[in-house]
C-alpha positions in Angstrom: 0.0 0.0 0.0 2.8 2.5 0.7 4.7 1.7 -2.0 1.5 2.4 -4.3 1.2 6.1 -2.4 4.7 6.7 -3.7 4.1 5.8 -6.9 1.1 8.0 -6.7 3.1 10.9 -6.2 5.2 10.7 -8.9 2.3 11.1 -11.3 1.9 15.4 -11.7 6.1 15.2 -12.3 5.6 13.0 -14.8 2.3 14.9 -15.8 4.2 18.1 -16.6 7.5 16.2 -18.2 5.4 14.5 -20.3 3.1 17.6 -21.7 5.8 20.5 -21.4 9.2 18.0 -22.6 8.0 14.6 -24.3 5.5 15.9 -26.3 6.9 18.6 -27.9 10.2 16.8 -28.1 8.8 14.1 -30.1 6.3 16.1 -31.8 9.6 18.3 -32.8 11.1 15.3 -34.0 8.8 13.8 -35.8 7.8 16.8 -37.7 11.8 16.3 -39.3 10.3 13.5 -41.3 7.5 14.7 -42.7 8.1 16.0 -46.5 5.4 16.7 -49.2 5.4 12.9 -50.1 5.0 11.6 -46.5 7.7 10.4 -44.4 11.3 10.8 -45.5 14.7 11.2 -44.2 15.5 13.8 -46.4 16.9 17.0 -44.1 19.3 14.7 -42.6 20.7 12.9 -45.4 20.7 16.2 -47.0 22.7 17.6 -43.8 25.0 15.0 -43.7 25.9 15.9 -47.3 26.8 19.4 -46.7 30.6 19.8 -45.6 29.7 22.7 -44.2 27.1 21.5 -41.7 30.2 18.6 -41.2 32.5 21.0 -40.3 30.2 22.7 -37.9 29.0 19.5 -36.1 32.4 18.1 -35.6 33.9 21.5 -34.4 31.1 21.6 -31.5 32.1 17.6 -30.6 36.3 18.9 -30.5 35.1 21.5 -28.2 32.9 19.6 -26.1 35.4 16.8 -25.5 38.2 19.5 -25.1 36.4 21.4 -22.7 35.5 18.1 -21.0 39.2 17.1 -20.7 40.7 20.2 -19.5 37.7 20.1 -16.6 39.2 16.9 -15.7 43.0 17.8 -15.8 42.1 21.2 -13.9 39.3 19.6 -11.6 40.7 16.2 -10.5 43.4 18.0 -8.6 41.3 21.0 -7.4 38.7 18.5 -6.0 40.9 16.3 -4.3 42.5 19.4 -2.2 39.3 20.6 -1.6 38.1 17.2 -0.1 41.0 16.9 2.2 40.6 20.0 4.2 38.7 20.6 7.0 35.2 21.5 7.1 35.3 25.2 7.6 38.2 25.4 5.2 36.0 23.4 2.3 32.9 25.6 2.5 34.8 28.4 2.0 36.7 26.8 -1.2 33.8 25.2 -2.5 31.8 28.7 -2.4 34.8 29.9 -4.5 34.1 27.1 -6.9 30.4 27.6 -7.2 30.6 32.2 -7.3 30.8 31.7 -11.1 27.8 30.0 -11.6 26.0 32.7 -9.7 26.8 35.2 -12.2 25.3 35.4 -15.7 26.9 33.7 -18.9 26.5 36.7 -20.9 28.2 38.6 -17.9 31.0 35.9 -17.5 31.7 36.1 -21.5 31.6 39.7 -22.0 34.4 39.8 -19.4 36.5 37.5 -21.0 36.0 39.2 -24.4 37.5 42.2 -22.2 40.6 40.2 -21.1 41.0 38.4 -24.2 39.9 41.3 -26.6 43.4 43.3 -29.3 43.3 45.7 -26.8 42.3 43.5 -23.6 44.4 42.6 -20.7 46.3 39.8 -21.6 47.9 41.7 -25.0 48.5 44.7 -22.9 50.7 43.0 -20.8 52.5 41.2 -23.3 53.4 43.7 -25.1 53.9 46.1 -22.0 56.7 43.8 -20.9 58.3 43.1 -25.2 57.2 39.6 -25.3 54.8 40.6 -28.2 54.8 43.4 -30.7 51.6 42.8 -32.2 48.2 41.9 -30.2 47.7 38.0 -30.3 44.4 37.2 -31.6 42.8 35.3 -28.6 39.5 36.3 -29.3 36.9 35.1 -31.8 38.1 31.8 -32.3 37.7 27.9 -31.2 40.5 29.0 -28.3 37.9 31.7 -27.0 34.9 29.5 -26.9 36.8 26.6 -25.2 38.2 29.0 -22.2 34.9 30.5 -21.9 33.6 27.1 -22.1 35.6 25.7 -19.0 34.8 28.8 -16.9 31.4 27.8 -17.4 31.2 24.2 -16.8 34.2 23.7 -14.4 32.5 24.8 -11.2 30.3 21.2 -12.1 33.7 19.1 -12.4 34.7 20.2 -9.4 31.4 19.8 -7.5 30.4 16.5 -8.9 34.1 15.5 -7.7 34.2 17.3 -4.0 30.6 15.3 -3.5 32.2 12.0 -4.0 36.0 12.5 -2.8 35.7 13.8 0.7 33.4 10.6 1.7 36.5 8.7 0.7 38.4 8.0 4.2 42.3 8.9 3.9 42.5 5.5 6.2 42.5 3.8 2.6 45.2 5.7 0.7 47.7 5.3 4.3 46.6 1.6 3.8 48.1 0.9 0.9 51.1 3.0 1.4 51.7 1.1 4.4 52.0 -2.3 2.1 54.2 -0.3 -0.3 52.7 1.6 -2.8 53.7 5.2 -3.2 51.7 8.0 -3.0 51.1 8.2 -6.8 50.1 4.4 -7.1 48.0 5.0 -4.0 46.1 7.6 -5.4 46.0 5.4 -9.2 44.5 2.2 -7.5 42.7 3.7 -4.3 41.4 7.1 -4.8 40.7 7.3 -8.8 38.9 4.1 -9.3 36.6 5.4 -5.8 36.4 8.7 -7.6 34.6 7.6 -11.0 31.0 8.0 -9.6 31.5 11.7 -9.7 34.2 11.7 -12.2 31.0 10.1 -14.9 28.2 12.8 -13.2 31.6 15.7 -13.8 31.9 14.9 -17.4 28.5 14.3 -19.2 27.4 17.4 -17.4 30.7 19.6 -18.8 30.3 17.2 -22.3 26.3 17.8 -22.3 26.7 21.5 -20.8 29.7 22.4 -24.1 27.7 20.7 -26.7 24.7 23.0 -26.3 25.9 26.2 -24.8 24.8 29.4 -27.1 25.7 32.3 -25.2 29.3 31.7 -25.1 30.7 30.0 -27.9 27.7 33.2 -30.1 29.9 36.2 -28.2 33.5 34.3 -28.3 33.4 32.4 -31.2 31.5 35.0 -33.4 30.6 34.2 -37.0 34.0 32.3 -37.9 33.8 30.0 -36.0 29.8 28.7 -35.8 28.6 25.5 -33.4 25.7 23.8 -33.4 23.1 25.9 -31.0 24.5 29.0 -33.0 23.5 26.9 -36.4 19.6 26.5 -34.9 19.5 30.0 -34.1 20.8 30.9 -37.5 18.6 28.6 -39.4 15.4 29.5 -37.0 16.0 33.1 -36.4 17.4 34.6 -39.6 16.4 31.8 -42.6 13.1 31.0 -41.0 14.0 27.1 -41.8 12.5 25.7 -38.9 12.5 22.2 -40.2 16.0 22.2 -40.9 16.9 23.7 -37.1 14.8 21.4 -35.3 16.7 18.6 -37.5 20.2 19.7 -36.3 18.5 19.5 -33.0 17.6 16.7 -32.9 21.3 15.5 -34.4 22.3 16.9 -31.4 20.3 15.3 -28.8 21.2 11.9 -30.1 24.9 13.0 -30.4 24.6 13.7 -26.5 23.0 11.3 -25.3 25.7 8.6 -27.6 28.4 9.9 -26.0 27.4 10.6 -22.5 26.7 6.5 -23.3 30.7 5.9 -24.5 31.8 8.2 -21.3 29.8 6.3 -19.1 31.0 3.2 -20.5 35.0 4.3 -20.7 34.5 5.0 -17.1 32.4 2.2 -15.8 35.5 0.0 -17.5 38.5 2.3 -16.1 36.3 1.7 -12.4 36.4 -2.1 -12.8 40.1 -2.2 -13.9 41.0 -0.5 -10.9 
């Protein structure tokens, strides 16, 4: 009986999911195959013939993996300190970590179009100090979206990561260096393969967060270099070719969800090695 109450109560979440996201999801889907002879498969054959839609749709996958492996390399460490301080200490580092998500991501880009900007902060002070005579061009490129990109989604590395390292006891890691392992080996066999839970959550939300992000890669990647939410817009907004937009979005949907399936599975198989 009480297990039917629960089950009751999930019933107006699923309610609204279903009328306000799986409806119009699939309806949105659907309405890619319909063509003026019935069902066909022609925007996405026709897509997947255009080099330049190619070009677009495996820029955004680079820069989504990229993104996703520099959150790693920079979060890994910066989460395992974190974890290992005391309690007092680790609130005050993990607000750090989350202050960025508080602001804006039209705020947080606009600010780094000001530090990485011809006349921004970082040229000034290369070529203040002669390392550079002409301004570098940081801005308006892949290298723009992806450090904009990690500024975003890192704070979710590094929470996803705190959440699971500090319940690992540092008995375990003085365990195995006790029977001989060094530090390093300790923390390869003992503290990564405990760490994968989060380390899975950390990078399908950074992969899934990089593949569909608009308002960064639009304001520091500009028109040269295009990614797949600013191909929608352009193709809803300006052409009016909603067919075609909700065709690349639905490219991308499946894209995320295949490989937040491989990443699962690369990790799920690195956890079982260990």
């Amino acid at each position: 009986m009480k297990k039917t109450w629960v089950y009751l109560l999930l019933i107006p979440g699923l309610l609204v999911l279903t009328i306000f996201l799986i409806i119009p999801l699939f309806t949105t889907i659907f309405g890619t195959f319909k063509g003026e002879e019935g069902f066909t498969a022609s925007t996405y054959i026709n897509l997947f013939k255009d080099s330049y839609f190619l070009s677009i749709y495996f820029r955004t996958i680079k820069l989504a993996l990229i993104t996703t492996a520099i959150s790693i390399l920079l979060g890994f460490p910066t989460s395992y300190y974190i974890s290992r301080t005391n309690k007092r200490a680790r609130g005050i580092y993990i607000m750090f970590a989350v202050f960025p998500l508080l602001t804006s991501a039209v705020v947080r880009s606009f600010s780094w179009m000001v530090i990485l900007g011809r006349k921004g902060i970082i040229n000034t002070i290369l070529i203040g100090i002669g390392i550079i005579d002409k301004p570098l061009k940081l801005l308006y490129n892949e290298f723009s979206i992806v450090v904009g990109l990690v500024y975003l989604f890192l704070p979710l590395m590094i929470m996803s990561l705190v959440g699971v390292m500090e319940n690992i006891s540092g008995d375990l890691t003085e365990a195995a260096e006790s029977l001989g392992a060094s530090r390093m080996t300790a923390f390869l066999k003992v503290i990564l393969p405990l760490s994968i839970p989060g380390l899975i959550v950390g990078s399908i939300l950074v992969f899934t967060g990089s593949l569909t992000a608009y308002t960064t890669p639009q304001l520091l990647g500009g028109s040269k270099a295009k990614v797949l939410s600013t191909l929608i817009y352009q193709n809803a907004m300006a052409l009016f070719d909603w067919n075609t937009a909700a065709a690349v979005a639905t490219i991308m949907i499946i894209t995320t969800l295949i490989i937040s399936t491989l990443i699962n599975k690369l990790a799920n198989g690195l956890n079982k090695a260990g």
